[in-house]
C-alpha positions as CSV (number, residue, x, y, z in Angstrom):
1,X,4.5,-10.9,110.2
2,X,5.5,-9.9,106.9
3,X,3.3,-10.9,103.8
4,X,3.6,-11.1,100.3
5,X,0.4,-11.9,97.7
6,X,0.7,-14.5,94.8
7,X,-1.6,-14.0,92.7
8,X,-3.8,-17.7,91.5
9,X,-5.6,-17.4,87.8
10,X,-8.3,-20.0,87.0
11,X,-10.0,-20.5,83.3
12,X,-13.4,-22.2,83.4
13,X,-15.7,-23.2,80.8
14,X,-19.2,-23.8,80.5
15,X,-20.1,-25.9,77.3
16,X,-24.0,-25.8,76.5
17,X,-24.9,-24.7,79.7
18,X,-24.6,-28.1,81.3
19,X,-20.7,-29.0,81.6
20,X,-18.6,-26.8,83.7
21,X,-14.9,-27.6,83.6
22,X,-12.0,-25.5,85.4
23,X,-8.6,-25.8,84.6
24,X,-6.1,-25.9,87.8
25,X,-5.1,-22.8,89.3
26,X,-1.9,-21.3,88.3
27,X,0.3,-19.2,90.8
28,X,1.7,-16.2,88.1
29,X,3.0,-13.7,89.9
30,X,3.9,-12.8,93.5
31,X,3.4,-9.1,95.0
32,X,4.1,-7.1,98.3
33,X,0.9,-5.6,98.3
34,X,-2.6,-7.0,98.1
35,X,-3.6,-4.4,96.3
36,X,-0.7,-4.3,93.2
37,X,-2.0,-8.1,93.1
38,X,-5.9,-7.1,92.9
39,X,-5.0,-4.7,90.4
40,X,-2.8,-7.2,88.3
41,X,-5.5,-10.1,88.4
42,X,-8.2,-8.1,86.9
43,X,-5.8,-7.1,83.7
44,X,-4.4,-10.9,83.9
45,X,-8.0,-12.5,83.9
46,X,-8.7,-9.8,80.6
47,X,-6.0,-11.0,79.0
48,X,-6.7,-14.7,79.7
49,X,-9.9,-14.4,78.7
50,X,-9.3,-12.1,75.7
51,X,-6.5,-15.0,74.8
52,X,-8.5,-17.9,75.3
53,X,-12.3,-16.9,73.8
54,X,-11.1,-17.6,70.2
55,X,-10.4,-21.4,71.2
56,X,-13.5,-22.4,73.2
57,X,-17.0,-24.1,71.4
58,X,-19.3,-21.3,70.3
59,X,-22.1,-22.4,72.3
60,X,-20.0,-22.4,75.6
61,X,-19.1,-19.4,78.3
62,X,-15.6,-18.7,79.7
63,X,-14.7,-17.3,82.9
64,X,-11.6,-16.1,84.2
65,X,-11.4,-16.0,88.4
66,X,-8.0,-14.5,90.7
67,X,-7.6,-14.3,93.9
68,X,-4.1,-13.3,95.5
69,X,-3.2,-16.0,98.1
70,X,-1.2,-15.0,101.9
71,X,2.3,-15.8,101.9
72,X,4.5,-15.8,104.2
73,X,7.7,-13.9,104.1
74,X,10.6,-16.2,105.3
75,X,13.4,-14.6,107.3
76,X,16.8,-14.8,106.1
């Protein structure tokens, strides 16, 4: 079977090191390689979390996780 990889980017906060909230995952991008995808979710995450640091409490953490889903190719 033939595969493609869509890549999923999560934002998650802690605030105050008690309440951790995750936004949903988005789908961004799709790729034929898992690899091209890898390589795109680590400068994706950066940029979300370069984007999105400025807006967040002082006192909390961000994190950015990816992780390039399976899809299947459908046949014309």
């Amino acid at each position: 079977m033939n595969f493609i990889y869509g890549l999923v980017l999560q934002a998650c906060v802690v605030v105050g090191g008690l309440q951790h909230t995750c936004k949903d995952p988005v789908r961004v991008l799709t790729f034929e390689t898992h690899n091209e995808c890898a390589i795109a979710g680590y400068q994706y995450a950066l940029e979300l979390h370069i984007r999105e640091y400025p807006l967040i409490p002082q006192d909390s953490r961000l994190s950015v996780r990816f992780w390039c889903d399976q899809i299947e190719k459908q046949s014309i």
